[in-house]
C-alpha atoms as an extended CHARMM CRD file, in Angstrom:
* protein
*
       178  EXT
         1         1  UNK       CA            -16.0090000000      -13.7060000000       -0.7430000000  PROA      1               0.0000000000
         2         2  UNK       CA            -14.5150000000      -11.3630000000       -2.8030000000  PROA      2               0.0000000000
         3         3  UNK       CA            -11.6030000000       -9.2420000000       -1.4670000000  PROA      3               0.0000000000
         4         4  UNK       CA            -13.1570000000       -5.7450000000       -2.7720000000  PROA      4               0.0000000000
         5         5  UNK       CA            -15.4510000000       -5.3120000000       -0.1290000000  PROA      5               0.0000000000
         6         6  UNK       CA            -14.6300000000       -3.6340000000        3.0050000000  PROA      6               0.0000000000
         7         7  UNK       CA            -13.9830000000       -5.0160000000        6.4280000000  PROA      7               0.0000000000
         8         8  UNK       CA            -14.4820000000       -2.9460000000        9.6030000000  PROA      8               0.0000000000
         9         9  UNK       CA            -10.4460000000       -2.3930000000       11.0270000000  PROA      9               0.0000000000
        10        10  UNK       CA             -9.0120000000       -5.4220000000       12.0560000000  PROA      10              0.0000000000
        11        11  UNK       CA             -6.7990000000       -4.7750000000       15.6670000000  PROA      11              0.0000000000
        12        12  UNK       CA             -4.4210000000       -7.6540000000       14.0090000000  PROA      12              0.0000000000
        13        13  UNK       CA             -3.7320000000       -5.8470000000       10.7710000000  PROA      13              0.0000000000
        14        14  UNK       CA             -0.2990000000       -4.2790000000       12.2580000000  PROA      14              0.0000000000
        15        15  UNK       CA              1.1150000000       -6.8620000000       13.5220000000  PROA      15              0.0000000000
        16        16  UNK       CA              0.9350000000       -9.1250000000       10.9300000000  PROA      16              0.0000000000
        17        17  UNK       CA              1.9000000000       -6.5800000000        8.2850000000  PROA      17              0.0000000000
        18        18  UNK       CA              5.0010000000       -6.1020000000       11.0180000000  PROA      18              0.0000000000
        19        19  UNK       CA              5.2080000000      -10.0050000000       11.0630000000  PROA      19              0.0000000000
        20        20  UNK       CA              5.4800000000       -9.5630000000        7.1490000000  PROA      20              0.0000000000
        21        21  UNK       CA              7.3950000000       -6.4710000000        7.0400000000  PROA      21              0.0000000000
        22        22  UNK       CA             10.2560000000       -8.3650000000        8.9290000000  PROA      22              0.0000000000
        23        23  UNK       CA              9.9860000000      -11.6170000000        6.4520000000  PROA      23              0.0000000000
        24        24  UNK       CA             10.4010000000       -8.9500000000        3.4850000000  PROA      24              0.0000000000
        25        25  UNK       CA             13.3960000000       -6.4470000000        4.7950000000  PROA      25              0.0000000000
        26        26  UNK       CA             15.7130000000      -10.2420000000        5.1800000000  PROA      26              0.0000000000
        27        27  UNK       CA             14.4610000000      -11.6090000000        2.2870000000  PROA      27              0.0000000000
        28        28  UNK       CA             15.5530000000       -8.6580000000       -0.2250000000  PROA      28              0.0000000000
        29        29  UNK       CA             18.4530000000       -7.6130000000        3.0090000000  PROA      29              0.0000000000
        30        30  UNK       CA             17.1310000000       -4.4930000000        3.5780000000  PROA      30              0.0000000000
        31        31  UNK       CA             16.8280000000       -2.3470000000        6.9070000000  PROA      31              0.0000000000
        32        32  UNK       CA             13.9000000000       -2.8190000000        8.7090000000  PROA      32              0.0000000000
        33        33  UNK       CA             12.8370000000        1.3660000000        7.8420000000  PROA      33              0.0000000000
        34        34  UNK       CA             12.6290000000        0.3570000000        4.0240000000  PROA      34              0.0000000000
        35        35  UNK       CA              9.3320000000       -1.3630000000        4.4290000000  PROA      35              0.0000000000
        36        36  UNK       CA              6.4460000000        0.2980000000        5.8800000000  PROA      36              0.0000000000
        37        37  UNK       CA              2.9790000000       -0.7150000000        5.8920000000  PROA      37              0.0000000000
        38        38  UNK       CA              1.0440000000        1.3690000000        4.0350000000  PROA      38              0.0000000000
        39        39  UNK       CA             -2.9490000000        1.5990000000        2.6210000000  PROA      39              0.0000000000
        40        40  UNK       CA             -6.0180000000        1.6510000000        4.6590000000  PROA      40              0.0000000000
        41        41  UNK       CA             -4.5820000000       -1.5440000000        6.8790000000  PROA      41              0.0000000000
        42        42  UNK       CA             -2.5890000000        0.9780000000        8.1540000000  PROA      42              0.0000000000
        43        43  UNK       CA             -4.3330000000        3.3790000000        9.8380000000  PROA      43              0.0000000000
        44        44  UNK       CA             -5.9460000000        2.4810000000       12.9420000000  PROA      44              0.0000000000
        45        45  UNK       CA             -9.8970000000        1.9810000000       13.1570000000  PROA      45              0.0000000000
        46        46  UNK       CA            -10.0870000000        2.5300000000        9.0690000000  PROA      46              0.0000000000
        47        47  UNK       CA            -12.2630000000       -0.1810000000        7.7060000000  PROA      47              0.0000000000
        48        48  UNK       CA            -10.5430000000       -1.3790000000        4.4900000000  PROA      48              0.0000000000
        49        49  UNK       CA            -10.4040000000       -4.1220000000        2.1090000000  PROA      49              0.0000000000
        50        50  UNK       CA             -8.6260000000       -7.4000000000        4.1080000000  PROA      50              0.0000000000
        51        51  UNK       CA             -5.3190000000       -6.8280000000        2.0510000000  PROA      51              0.0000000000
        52        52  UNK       CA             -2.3610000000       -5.3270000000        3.5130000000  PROA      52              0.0000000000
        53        53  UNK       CA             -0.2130000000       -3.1920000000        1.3690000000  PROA      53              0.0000000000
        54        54  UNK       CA              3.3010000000       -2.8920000000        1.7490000000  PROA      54              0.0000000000
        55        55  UNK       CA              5.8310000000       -1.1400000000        0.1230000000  PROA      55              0.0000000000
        56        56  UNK       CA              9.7160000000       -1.8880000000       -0.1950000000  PROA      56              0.0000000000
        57        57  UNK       CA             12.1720000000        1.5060000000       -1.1430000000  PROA      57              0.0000000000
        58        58  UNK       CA             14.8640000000       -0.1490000000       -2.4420000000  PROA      58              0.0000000000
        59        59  UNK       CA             17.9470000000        2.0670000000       -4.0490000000  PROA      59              0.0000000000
        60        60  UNK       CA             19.0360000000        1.6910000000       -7.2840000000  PROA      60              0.0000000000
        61        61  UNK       CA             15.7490000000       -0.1890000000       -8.2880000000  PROA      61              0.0000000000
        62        62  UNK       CA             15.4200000000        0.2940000000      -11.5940000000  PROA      62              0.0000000000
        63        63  UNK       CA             12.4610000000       -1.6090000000      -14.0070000000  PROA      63              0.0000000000
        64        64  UNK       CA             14.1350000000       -1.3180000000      -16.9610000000  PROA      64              0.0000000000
        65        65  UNK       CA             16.6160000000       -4.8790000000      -16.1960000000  PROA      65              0.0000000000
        66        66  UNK       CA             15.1040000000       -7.7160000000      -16.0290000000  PROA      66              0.0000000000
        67        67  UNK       CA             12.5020000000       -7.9620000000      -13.1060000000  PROA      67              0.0000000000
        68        68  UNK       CA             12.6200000000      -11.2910000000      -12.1220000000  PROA      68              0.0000000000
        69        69  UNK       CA             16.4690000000      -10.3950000000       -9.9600000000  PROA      69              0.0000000000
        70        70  UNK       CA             14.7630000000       -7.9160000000       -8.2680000000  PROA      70              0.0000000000
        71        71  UNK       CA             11.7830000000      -10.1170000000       -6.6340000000  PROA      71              0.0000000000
        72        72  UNK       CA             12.8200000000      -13.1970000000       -6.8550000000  PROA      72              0.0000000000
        73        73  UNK       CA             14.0110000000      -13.7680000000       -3.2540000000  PROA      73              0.0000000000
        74        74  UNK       CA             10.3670000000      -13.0110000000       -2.1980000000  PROA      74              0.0000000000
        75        75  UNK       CA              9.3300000000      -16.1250000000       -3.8110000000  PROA      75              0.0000000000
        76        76  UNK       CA             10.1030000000      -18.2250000000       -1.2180000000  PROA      76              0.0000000000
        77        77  UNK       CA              7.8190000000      -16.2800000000        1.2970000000  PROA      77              0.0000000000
        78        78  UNK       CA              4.8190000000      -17.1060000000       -1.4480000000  PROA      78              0.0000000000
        79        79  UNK       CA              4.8360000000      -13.5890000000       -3.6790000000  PROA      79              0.0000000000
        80        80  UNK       CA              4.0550000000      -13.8200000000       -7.4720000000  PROA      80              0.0000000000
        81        81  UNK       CA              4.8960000000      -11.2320000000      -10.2180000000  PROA      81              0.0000000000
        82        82  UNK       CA              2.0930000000      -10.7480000000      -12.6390000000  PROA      82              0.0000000000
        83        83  UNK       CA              3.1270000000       -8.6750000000      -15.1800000000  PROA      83              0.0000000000
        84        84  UNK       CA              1.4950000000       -5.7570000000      -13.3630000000  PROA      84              0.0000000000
        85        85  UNK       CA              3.6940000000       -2.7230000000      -12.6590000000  PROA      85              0.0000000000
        86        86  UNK       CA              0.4650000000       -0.0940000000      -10.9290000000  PROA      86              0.0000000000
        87        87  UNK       CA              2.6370000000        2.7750000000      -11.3040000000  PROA      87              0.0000000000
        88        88  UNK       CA              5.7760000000        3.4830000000      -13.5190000000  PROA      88              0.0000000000
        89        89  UNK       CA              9.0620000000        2.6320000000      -11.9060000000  PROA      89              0.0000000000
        90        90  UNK       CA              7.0970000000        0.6500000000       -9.2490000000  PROA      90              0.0000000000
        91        91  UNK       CA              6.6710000000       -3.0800000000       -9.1350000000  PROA      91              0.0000000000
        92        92  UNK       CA              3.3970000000       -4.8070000000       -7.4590000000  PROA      92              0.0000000000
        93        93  UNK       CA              3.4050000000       -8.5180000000       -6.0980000000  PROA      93              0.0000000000
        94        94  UNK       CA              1.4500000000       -9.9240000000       -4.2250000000  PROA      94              0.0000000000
        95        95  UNK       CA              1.0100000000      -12.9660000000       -1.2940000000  PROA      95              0.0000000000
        96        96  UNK       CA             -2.2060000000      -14.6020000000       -1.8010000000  PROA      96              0.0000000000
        97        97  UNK       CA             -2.1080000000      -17.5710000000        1.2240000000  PROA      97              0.0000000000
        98        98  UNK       CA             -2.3250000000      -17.1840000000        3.7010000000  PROA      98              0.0000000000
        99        99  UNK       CA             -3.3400000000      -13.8440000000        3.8090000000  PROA      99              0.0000000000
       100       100  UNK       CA             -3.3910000000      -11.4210000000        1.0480000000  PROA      100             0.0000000000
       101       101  UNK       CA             -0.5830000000       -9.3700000000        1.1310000000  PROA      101             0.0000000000
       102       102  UNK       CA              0.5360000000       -6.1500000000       -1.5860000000  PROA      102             0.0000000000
       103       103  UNK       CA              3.8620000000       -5.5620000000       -2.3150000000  PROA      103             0.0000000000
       104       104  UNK       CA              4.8630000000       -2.0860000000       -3.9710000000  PROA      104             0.0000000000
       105       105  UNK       CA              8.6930000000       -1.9170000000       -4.6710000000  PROA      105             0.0000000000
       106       106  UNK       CA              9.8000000000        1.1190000000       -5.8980000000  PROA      106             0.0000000000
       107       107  UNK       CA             13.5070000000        3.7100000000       -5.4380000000  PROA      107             0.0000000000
       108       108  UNK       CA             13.6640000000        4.0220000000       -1.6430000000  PROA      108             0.0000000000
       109       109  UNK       CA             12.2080000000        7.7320000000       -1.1870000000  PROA      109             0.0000000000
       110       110  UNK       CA             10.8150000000        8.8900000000       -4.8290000000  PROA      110             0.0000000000
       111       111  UNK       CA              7.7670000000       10.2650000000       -5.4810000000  PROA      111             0.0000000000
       112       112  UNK       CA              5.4740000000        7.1670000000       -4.8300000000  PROA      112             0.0000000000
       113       113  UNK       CA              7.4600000000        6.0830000000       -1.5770000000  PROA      113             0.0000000000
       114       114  UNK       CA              6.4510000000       10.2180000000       -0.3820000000  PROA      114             0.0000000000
       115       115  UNK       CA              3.0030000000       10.0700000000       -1.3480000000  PROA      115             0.0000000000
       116       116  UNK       CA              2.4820000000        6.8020000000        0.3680000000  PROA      116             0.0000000000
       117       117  UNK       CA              3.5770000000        7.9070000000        3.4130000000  PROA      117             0.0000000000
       118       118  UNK       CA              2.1570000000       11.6190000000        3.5890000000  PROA      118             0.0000000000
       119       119  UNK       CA             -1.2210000000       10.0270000000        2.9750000000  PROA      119             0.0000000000
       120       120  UNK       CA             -0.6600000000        7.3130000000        5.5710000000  PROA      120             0.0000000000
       121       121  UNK       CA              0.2090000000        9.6400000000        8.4110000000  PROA      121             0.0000000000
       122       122  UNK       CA             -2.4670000000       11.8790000000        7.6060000000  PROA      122             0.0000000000
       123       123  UNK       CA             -5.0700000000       10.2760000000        7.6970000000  PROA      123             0.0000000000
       124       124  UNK       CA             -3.2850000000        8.8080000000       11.0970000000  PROA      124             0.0000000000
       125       125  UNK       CA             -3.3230000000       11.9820000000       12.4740000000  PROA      125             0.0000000000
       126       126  UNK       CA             -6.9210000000       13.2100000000       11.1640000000  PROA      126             0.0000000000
       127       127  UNK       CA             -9.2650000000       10.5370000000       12.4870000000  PROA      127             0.0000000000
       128       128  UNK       CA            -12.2950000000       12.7530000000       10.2380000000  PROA      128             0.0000000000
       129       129  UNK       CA             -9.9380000000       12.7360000000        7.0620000000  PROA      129             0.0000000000
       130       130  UNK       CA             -9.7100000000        8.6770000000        7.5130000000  PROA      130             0.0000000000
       131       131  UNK       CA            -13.5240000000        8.6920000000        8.3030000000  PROA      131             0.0000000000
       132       132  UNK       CA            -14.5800000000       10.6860000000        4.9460000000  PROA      132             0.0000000000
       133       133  UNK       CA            -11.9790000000        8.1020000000        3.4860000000  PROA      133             0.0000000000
       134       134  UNK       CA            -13.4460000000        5.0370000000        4.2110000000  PROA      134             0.0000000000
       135       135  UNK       CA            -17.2400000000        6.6010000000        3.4880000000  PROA      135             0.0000000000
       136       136  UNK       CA            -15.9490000000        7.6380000000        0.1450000000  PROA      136             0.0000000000
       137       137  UNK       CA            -14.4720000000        3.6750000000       -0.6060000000  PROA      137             0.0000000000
       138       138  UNK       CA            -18.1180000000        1.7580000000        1.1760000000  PROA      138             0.0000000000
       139       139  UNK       CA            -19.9700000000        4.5440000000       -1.2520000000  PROA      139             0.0000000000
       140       140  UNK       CA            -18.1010000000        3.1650000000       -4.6810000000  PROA      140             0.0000000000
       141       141  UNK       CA            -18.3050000000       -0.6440000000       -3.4300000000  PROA      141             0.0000000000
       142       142  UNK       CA            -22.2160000000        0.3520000000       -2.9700000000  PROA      142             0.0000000000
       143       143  UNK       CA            -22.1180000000        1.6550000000       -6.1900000000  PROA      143             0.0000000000
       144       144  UNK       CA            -19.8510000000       -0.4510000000       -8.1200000000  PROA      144             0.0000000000
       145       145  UNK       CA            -21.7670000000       -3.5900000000       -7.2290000000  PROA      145             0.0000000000
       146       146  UNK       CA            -20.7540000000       -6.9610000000       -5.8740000000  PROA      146             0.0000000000
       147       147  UNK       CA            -17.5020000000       -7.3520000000       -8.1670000000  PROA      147             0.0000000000
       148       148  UNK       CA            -16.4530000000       -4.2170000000       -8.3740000000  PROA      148             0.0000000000
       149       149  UNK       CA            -13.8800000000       -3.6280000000      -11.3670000000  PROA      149             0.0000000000
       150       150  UNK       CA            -10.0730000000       -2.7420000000       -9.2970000000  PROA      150             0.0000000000
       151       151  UNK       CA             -9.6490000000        0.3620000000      -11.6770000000  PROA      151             0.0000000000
       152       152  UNK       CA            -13.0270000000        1.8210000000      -11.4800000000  PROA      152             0.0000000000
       153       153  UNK       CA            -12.5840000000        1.2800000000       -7.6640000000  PROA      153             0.0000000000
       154       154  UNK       CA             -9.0790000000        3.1670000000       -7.6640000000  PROA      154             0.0000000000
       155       155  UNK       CA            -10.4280000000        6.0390000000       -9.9990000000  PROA      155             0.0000000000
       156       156  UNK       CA            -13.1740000000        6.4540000000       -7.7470000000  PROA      156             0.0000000000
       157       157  UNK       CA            -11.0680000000        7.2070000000       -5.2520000000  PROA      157             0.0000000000
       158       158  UNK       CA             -8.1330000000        9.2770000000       -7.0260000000  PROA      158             0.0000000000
       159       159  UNK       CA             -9.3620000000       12.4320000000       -6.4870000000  PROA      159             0.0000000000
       160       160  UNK       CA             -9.7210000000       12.5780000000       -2.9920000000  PROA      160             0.0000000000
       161       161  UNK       CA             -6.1960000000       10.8730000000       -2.3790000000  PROA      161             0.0000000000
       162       162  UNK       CA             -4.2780000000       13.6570000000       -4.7580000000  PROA      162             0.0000000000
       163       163  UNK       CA             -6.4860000000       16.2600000000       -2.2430000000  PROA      163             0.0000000000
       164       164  UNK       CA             -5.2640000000       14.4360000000        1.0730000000  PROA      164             0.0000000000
       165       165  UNK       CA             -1.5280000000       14.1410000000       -0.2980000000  PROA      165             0.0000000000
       166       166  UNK       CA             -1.4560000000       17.7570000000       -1.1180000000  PROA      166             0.0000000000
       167       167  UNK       CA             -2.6500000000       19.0260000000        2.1590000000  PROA      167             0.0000000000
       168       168  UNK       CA             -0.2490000000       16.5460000000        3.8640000000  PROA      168             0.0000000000
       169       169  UNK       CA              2.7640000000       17.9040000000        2.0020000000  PROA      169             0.0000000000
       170       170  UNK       CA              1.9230000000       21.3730000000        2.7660000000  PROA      170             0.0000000000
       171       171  UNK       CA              2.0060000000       20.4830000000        6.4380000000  PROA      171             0.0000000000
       172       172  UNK       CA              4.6710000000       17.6030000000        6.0180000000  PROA      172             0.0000000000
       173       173  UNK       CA              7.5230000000       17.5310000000        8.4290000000  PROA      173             0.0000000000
       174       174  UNK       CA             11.2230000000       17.8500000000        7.0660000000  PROA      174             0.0000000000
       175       175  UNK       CA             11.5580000000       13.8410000000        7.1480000000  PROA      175             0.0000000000
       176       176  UNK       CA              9.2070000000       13.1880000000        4.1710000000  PROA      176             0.0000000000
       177       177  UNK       CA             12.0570000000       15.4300000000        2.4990000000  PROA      177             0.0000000000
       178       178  UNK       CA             14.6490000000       12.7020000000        1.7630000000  PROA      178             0.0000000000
C-alpha cells in the first residue's frame, strides 16, 4: 500500500515517535526538548498518513558544510539522506523499516522549528481546526488519485497551513518566542 493515503489516528503513534524521539536526542547528544514530534501523527484523533515526522533543532546547524557530519550518527538507527533538503536550511531523512519515520533537522528555534510547533499545538488545542485539516488532506488524496504526486499533495495543502500558523502566532504564548 502506498504511504499517501490516510489512516484513521493510530493511539500508538506517540509513543513510538517518543520511543524514536529518545533513539534520536542520544544519537546526535541532544536534550530530550530538541526533538518533538511533529505533523498530523501528532495530534491526537487526526487521521494522517502512517509516517511520523520528527524534527531535530540543533544549534549551529548549518547546510552549507558538508552534510554527511551532521546525520551521520543517525545511520545506525536506519535513516538515509537523499539529497532532499524540503525547506532551505532544513535537512529531511528518513527511517523506512520498520516504520516510516521523517526526520526534519534544522537551527534549534528558527523559523521552521516555530511554525512546526504553532501549527502542532493548534490544531491540539482546536479539535474543529484538526477536523477541517484532515477533511482538507482525504479531499486531495480523493482527488489526486491512488499515487498521489508528494508535491501536489503538499501544495494542496499550503494554503490552509500558512492560515492555521498565522492565527496560532497571533495567539502564541511567549515560549514559541525563543
Amino acid at each position: 500500500m502506498s504511504s499517501y493515503h490516510i489512516d484513521k489516528y493510530d493511539p500508538d503513534w506517540p509513543r513510538l515517535a517518543r520511543d524514536e524521539m529518545v533513539r534520536v536526542a542520544a544519537a546526535l547528544g541532544l536534550d530530550s526538548g530538541r526533538v518533538e514530534h511533529v505533523g498530523s501523527t501528532a495530534v491526537p484523533g487526526l487521521g494522517a498518513k502512517p509516517i511520523i515526522d520528527l524534527m531535530a533543532g540543533i544549534t549551529g546547524f548549518s547546510l552549507i558544510e558538508d552534510k554527511q557530519p551532521v546525520w551521520n550518527p543517525l545511520r545506525s538507527l536506519g535513516y538515509d539522506h537523499r539529497g532532499i533538503e524540503t525547506v532551505p536550511g532544513t535537512l529531511y531523512i528518513r527511517k523506512a523499516e520498520p516504520r516510516r519515520f521523517n526526520l526534519h533537522m534544522t537551527e534549534y528555534g528558527n523559523e521552521f522549528w516555530i511554525s512546526h510547533l504553532l501549527f502542532r499545538d493548534f490544531l491540539r488545542s482546536h479539535a474543529e481546526v484538526a477536523r477541517q485539516y484532515e477533511e482538507l488532506k482525504r479531499r486531495l488524496m480523493a482527488d489526486l488519485g491512488p499515487e498521489p504526486d508528494q508535491a501536489a499533495y503538499n501544495e494542496g495543502k499550503s494554503a490552509f497551513i500558512s492560515g492555521v500558523v498565522a492565527r496560532a502566532r497571533s495567539e502564541a504564548p511567549k515560549r514559541y518566542l525563543l
